[in-house]
N, C-alpha and C positions, 0 to 999 in steps of 0.2 A: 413150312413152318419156320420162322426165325429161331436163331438161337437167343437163350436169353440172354437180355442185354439191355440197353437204352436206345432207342432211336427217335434222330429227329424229322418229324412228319407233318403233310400239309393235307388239309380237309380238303378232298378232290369235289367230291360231295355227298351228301348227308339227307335222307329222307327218314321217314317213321319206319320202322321196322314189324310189320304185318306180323310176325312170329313172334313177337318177343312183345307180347302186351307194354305200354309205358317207357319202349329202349327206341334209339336211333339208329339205324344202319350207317354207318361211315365206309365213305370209298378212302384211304391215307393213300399216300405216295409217298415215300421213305425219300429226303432230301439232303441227305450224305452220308458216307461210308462205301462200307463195302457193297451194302445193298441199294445204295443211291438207284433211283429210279423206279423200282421195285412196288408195285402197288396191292395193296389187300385191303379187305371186307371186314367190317367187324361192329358187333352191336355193343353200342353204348348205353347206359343208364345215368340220371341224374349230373348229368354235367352242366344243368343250369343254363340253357342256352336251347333255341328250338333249334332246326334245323337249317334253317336261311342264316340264319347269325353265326352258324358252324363252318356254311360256304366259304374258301380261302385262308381257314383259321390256323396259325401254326400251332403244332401243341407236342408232346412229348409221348411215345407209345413206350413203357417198363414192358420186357417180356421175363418172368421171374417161376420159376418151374414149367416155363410151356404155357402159361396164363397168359394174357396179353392183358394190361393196364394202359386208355389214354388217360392225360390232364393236356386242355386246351391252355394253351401258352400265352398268358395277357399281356 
């Protein structure tokens, strides 16, 4: 688990999420700090974008009491 914090992250890649009716599975890879390099899972909802258009995307992960929050970086 991260600590909370801001980190900046790249959509490694991104399919539907079978368990999570309507959400996207995101693979991120954390692309500086301390954690640079560092990759993790995590299902998205409603970020307006399918899954192929997520591939390569930079965007921003908030981790804020242990929650993890993306927004895709336009």
């Amino acid at each position: 688990m991260l600590d909370d914090g801001t980190y900046d992250v790249f959509v490694v890649d991104a399919s539907p999420d079978h368990e999570n009716e309507g959400a996207i599975h995101l693979d991120l890879t954390i692309v500086a700090g301390e954690h640079k390099g560092e990759m993790l899972g995590l299902a998205a909802r409603d970020l307006e974008m399918d899954e192929l258009d997520l591939l390569g995307m930079p965007g921003t992960l908030v981790v804020d009491g242990g929650v993890p929050s993306f927004t895709v970086d336009a």
